[in-house]
C-alpha positions in Angstrom: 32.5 -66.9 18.2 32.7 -68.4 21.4 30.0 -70.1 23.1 29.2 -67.0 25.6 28.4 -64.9 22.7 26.0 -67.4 21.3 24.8 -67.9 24.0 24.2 -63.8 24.7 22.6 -63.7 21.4 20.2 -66.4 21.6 19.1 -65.0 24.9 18.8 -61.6 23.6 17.1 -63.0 20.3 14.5 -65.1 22.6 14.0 -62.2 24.8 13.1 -59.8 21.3 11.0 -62.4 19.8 9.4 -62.9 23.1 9.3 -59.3 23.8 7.8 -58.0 20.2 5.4 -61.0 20.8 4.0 -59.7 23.9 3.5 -56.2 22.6 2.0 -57.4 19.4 -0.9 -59.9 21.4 -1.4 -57.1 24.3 -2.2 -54.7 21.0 -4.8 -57.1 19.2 -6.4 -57.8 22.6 -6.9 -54.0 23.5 -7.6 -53.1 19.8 -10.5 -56.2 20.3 -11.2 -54.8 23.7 -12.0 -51.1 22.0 -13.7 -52.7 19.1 -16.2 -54.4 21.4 -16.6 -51.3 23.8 -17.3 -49.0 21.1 -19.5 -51.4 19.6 -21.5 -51.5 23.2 -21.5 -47.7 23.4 -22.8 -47.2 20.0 -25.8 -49.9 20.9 -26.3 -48.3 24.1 -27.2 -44.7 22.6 -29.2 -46.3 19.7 -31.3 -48.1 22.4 -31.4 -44.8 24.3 -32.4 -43.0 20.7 -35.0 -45.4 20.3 -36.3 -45.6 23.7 -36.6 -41.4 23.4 -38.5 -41.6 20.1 -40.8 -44.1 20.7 -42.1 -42.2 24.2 -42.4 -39.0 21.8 -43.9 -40.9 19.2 -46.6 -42.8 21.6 -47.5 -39.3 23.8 -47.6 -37.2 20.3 -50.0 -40.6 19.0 -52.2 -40.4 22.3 -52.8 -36.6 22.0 -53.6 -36.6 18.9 -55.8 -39.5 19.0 -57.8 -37.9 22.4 -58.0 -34.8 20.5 -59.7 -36.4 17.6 -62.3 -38.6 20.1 -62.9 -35.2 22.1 -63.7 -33.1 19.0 -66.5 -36.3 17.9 -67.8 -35.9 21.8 -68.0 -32.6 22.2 -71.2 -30.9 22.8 -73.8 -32.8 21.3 -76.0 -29.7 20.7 -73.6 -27.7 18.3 -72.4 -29.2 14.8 -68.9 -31.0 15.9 -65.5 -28.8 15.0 -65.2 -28.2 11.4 -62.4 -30.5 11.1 -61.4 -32.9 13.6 -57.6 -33.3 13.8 -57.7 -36.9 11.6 -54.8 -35.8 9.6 -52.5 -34.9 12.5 -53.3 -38.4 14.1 -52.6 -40.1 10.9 -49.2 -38.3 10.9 -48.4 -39.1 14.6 -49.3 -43.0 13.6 -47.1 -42.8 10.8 -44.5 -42.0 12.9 -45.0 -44.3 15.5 -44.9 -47.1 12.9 -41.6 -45.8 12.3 -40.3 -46.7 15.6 -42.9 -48.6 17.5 -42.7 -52.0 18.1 -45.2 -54.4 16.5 -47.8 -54.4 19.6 -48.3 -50.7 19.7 -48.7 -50.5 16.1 -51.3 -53.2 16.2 -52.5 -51.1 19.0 -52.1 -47.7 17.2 -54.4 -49.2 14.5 -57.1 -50.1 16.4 -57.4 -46.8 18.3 -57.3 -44.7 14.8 -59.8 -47.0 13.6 -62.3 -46.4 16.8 -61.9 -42.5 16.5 -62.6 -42.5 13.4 -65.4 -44.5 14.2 -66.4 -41.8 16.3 -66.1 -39.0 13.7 -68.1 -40.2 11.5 -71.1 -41.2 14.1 -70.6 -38.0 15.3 -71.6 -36.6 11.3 -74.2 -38.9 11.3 -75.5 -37.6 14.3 -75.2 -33.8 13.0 -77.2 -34.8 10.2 -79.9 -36.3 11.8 -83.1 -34.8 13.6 -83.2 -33.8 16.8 -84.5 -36.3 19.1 -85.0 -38.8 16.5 -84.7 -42.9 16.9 -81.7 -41.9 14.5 -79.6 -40.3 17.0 -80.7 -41.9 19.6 -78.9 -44.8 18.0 -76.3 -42.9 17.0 -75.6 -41.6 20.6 -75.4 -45.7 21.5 -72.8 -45.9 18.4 -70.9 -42.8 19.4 -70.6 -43.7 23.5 -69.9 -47.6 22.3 -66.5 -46.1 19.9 -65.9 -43.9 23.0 -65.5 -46.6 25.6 -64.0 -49.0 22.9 -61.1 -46.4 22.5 -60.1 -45.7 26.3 -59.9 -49.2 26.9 -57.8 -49.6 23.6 -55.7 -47.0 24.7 -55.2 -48.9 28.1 -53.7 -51.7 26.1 -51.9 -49.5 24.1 -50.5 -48.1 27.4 -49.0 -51.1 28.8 -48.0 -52.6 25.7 -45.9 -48.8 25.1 -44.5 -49.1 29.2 -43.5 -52.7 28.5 -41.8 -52.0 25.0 -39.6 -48.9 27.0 -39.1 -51.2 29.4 -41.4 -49.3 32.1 -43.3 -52.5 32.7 -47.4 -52.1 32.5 -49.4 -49.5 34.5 -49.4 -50.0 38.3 -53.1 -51.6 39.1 -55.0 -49.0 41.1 -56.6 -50.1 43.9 -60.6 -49.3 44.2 -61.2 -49.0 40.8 -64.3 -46.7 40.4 -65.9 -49.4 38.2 -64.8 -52.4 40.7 -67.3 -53.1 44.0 -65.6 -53.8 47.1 
């Protein structure tokens, strides 16, 4: 073989390696490249799942909740609702826990615990005689769990905005319990 030929073939052998080495590190870096995009996409619609569920979860929670403190407030001179919705708001915080995040549930908590607080005044206050010193104290009880909960449920408003990513309620100006 002359030294042409070699030559040809080393040149031709460079430009294959060269050539098969190119192709072979363009494919790992676009197989990397689809890895990581897919991998982005499929975080991206989990986040979008989870920020859906947990605005269900929190309005379904709320509802159930102001049903439960409306039933225990409703008019004091008729026996409350046969059954308050207890058990549908226990569901709704149930599910919440599933896919809250820690705040709301600590949230979530304390509003259950301060309508049910206001249930069971409320029976206290359907037992007792009318006009007594009894429910008088009760009605103290019942409007103290009443107020406790709306202002729980402010909490548990901005803590739900900031865990979407809504950021808290907008402050109102001229609050109707702030003086100019």
């Amino acid at each position: 073989m002359d030294q042409e030929t070699l030559r040809l073939i080393v040149t031709a052998g460079v430009a294959l390696i060269a050539g098969l080495g190119g192709a072979g590190l363009s494919s790992w870096v676009n197989r990397k490249n689809t890895v990581e995009t897919l991998a982005a996409a499929v975080e991206r619609d989990h986040a979008t799942w989870l920020r859906t569920h947990q605005q269900e979860a929190y309005a379904e929670f709320l509802a159930k909740a102001e049903a439960v403190i409306h039933a225990a407030n409703s008019n004091p001179n008729s026996p409350m609702p046969a059954a308050p919705p207890l058990d549908d708001m226990s569901i709704a915080c149930g599910r919440l826990t599933l896919v809250g995040g820690a705040e709301t549930i600590d949230w979530s908590k304390r509003i259950d615990f301060e309508a049910r607080r206001a249930v069971i005044v409320r029976m206290q206050m359907d037992k007792a005689e009318a006009d007594s010193a009894e429910e008088m104290q009760d009605w103290i009880s019942l409007t103290s769990a009443t107020r406790d909960f709306h202002s729980l449920v402010g909490r548990f408003v901005d803590a739900a905005r900031t865990e979407i990513g809504t950021g808290p309620a907008p402050e109102t100006e001229n609050d109707p319990g702030e003086e100019d």
